[in-house]
C-alpha positions as CSV (number, residue, x, y, z in Angstrom):
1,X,124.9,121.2,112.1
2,X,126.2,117.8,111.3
3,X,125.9,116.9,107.4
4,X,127.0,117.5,104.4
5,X,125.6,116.2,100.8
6,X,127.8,114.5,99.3
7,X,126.2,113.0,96.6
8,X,122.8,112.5,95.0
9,X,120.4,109.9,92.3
10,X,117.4,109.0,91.1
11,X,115.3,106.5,89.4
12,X,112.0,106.3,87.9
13,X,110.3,103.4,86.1
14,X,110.1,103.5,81.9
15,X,106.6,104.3,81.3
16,X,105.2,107.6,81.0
17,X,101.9,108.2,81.5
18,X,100.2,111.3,80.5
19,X,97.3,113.0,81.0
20,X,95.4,112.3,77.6
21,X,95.6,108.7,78.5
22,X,94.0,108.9,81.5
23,X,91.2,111.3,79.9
24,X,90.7,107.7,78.2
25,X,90.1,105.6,81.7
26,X,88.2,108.0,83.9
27,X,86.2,111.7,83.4
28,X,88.7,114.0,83.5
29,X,90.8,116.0,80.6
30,X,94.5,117.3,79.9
31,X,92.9,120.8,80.3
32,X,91.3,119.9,84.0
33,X,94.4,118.4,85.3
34,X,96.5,120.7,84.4
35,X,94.3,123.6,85.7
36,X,94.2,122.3,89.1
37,X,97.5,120.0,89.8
38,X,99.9,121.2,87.4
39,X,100.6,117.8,85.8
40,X,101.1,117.2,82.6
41,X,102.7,113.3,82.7
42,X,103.8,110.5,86.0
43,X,106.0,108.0,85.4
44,X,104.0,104.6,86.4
45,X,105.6,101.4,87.0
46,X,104.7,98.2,85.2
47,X,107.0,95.8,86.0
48,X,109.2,97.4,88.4
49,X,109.6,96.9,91.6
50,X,110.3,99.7,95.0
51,X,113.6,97.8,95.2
52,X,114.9,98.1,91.9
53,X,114.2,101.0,91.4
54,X,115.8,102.5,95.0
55,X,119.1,100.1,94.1
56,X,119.5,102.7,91.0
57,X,119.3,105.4,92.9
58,X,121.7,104.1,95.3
59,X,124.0,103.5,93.2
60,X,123.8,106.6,91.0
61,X,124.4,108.8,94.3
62,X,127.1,106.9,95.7
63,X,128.7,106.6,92.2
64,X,128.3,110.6,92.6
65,X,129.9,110.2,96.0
66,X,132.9,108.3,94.8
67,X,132.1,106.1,98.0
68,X,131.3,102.4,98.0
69,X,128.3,100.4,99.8
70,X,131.3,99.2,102.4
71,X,132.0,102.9,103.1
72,X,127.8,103.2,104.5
73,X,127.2,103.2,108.4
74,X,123.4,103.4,107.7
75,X,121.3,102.6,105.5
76,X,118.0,104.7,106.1
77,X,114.6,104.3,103.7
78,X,111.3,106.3,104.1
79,X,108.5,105.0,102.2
80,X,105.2,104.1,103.2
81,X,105.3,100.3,102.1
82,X,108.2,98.5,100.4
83,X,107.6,95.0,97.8
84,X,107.4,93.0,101.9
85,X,106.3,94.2,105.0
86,X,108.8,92.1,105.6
87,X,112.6,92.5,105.1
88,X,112.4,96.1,104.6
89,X,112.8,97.9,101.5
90,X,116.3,99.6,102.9
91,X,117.6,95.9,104.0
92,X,116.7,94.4,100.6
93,X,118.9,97.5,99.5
94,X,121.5,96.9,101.4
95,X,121.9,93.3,100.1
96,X,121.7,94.5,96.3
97,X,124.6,97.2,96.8
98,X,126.5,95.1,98.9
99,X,126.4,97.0,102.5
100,X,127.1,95.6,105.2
101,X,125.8,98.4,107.8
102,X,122.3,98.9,109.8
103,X,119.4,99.9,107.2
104,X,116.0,100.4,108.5
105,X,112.5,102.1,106.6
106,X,110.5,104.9,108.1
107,X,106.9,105.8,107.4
108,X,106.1,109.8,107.5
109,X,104.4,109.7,104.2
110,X,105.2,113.0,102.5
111,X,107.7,114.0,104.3
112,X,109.7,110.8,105.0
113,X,112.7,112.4,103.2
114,X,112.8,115.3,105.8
115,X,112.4,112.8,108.8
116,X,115.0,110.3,107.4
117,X,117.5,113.6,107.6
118,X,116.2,114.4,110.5
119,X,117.3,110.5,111.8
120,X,120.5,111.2,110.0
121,X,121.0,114.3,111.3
122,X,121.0,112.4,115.0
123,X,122.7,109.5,114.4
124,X,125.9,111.4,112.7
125,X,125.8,114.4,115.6
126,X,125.8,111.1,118.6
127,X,129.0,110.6,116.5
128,X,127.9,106.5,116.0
129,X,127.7,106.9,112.6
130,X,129.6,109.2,109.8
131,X,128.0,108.5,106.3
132,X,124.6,107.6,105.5
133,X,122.5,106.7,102.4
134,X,119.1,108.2,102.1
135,X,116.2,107.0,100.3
136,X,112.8,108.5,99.7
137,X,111.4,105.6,97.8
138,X,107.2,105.3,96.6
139,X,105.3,103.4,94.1
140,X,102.2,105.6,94.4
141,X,100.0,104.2,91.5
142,X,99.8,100.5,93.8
143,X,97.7,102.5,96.0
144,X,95.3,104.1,93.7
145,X,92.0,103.8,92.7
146,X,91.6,104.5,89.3
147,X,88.0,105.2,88.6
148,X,88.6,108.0,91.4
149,X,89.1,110.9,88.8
150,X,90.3,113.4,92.2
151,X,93.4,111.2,92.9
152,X,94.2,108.9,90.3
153,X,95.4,112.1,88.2
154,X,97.7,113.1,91.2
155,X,100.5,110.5,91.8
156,X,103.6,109.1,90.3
157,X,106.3,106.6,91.2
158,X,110.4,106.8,91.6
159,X,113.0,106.6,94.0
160,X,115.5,110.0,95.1
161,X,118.6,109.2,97.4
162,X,121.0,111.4,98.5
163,X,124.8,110.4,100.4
164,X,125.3,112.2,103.9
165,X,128.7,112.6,105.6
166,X,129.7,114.3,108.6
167,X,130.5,117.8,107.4
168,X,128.4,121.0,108.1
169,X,125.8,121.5,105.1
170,X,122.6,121.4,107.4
171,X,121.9,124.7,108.6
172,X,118.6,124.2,110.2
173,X,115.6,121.3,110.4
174,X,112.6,121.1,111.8
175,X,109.6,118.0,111.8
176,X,106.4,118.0,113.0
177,X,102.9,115.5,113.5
178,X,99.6,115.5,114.4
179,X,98.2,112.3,114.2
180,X,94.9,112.1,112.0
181,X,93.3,109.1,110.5
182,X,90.8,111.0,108.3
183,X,92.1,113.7,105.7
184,X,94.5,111.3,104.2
185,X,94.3,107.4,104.0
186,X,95.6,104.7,102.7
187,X,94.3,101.2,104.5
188,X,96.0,98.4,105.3
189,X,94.6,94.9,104.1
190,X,94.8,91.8,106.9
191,X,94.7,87.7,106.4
192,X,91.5,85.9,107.9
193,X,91.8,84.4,111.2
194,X,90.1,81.9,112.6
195,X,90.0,83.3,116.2
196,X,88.9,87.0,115.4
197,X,87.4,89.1,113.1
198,X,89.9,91.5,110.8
199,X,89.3,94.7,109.8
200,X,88.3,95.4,106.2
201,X,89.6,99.0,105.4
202,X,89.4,101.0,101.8
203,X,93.0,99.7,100.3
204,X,92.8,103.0,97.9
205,X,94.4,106.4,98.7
206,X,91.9,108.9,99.7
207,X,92.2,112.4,100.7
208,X,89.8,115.2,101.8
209,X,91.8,117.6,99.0
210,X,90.1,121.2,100.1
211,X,91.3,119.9,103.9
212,X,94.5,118.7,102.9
213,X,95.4,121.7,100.9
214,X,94.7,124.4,103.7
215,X,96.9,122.2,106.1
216,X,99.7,122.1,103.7
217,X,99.8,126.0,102.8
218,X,99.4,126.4,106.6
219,X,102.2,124.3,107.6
220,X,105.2,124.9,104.4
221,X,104.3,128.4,105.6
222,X,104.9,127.9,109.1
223,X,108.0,125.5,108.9
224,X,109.7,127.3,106.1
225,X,109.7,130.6,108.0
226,X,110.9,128.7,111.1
227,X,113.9,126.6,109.8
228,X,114.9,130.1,107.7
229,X,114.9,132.1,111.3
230,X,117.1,128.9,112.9
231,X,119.5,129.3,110.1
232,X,119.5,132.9,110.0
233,X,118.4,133.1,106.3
234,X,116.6,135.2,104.5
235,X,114.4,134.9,100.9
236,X,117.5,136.9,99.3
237,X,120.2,134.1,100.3
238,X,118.1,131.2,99.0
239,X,119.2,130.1,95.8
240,X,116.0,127.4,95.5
241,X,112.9,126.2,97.8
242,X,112.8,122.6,97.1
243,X,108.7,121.6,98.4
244,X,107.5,118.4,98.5
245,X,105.7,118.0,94.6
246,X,101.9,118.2,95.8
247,X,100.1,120.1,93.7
248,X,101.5,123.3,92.2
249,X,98.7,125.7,93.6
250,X,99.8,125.0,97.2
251,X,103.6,126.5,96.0
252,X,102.4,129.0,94.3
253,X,100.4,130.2,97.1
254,X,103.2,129.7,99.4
255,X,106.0,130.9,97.4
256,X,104.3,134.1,97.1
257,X,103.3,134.4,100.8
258,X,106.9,133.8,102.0
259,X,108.0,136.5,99.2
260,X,110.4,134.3,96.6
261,X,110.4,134.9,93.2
262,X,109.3,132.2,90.3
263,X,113.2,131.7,89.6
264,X,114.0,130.3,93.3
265,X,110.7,128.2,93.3
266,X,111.8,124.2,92.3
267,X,109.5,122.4,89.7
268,X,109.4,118.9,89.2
269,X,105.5,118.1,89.4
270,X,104.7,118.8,85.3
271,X,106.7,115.7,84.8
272,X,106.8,113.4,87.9
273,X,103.8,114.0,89.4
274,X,103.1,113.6,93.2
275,X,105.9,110.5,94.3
276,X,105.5,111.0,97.9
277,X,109.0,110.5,100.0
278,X,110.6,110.5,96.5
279,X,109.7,113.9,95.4
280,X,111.6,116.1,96.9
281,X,114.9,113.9,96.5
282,X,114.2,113.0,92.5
283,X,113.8,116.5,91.9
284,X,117.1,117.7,93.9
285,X,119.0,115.2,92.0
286,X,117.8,116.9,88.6
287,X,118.8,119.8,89.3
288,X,122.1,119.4,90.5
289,X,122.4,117.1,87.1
290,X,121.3,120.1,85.0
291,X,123.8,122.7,86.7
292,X,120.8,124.5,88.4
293,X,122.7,123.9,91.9
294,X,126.1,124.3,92.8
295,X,128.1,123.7,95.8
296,X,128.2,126.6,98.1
297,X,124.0,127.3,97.3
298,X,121.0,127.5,100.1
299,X,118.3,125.5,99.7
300,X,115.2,125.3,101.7
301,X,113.1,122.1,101.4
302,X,109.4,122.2,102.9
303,X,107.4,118.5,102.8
304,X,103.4,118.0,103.7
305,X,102.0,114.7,103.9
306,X,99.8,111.9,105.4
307,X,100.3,111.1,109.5
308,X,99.5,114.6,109.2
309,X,103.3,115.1,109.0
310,X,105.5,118.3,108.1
311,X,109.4,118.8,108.1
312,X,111.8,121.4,106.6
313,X,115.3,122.1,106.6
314,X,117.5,125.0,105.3
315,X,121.2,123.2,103.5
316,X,124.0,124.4,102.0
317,X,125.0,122.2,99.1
């Protein structure tokens, strides 16, 4: 295929936030969250902001590159809402590294990091472009409401990015959607006019969680085994699955279905919680950083999220 990674970084705000502390705000307990999600602490932001936080990741994976900003031909961010709605978050990046190339966000929830290789994955085989920066960027804990004991316990926020060149690391990808306005929401708020009535929508995240969780094991299933049969890889050559940071029953259910073993299932969620785009990129970085992956190693990454999206990929590092 056409990419390889080239280099990788992430960033989380200072503040950690763990579960006894939240026992403190809303009805819920250490033991009860940790049951049913896995989570143990989330880091939360308090004064920093989606940009900041995706400029040090930017910079820690194209320090990791040994490239500079002037070396990017795109610039690509998925998040579901940057600090504007206007400039984008992966312009106001672009102007705080120093870029000079295209940069555009895209919004596939969950599995924006999967789409935005995907889009990288196009751009650098059309042969217009030859390195890109990547960007899975959320502040989750904006969206939350936090008397809502089901999903206040659930998210995190942090930025991932990883550097892209031409090269032949991507083996496989596949992305998918079925548009649905009702297991997963998070609504949009709109200024009075004068001339019309605006809709008032629910701000907060909400999530049908028994729905939700029998479309994600359903789809990581599906998608994983698909990408794996396009690369022509099996369990055995897979050093790590990589899944989007959800919730650790749905892995566990799925890494067991698909047949890996606890050593090749990747675990970030104890101490980031659910970040959205950023999960799966945060938690690559670490373990590259740690000496958990090397060059030459097959990964599979599997992602779930609002739109209802999916996407998957199989790489060689």
């Amino acid at each position: 295929m056409s990419f390889q990674i080239v280099g990788t970084g992430r960033a989380h705000p200072e503040f950690v936030l763990n579960n006894d502390m939240l026992s403190q705000i809303v009805d819920t307990s250490d033991e009860w969250i940790v049951a049913r999600t896995g989570i143990n602490t989330r880091y939360v932001s308090t004064h920093e902001t989606i940009t900041e936080l995706s400029v040090k990741a930017a910079d820690n994976a194209l320090s990791k590159a040994g490239i500079g900003a002037k070396d990017l031909d795109l610039i690509l961010c998925a998040t579901m809402k940057g600090d504007y709605a206007c400039p984008s978050l992966a312009c106001l990046v672009q102007k705080e590294i120093g870029a000079d190339c295209p940069a555009v966000d895209l919004n596939a929830a969950c599995s924006g990091f999967l789409y935005a290789l995907d889009q990288a994955d196009a751009y650098i085989a059309s042969g217009k472009v030859e390195t890109v920066l990547i960007i899975g960027a959320e502040l989750m804990t904006r969206h939350l409401d936090w008397t809502d004991r089901s999903t206040c316990v659930l998210f995190g926020d942090g930025a991932g990015a990883v550097v892209v060149r031409k090269g032949h690391g991507l083996k496989s990808i596949k992305i998918t959607a079925k548009g649905d306005d009702e297991l997963l929401v998070i609504g949009n708020t709109f200024c009075p006019s004068p001339y019309g009535k605006q809709p008032k929508l629910d701000p907060h995240f909400r999530m049908k969680g028994g729905e939700v969780f029998k479309f994600a094991v359903t789809s990581v299933l599906r998608d994983v085994k698909d990408v794996m049969k396009m690369a022509g890889v099996e369990v055995k050559d897979v050093k790590m699955l990589i899944p989007h940071q959800a919730n650790q029953r749905v892995f566990q259910v799925a890494k067991e279905k698909l047949g890996f073993s606890d050593e090749q299932l990747a675990m970030g969620i104890d101490h980031y919680g659910n970040t959205s785009s950023a999960s799966i990129p945060l938690l690559l970085d670490e373990l590259i950083e740690e000496g958990k992956l090397k060059p030459g190693d097959i990964i599979v990454m599997s992602a779930f999220g609002g739109g209802l999206t999916t996407g998957a990929c199989v790489i060689e590092l």
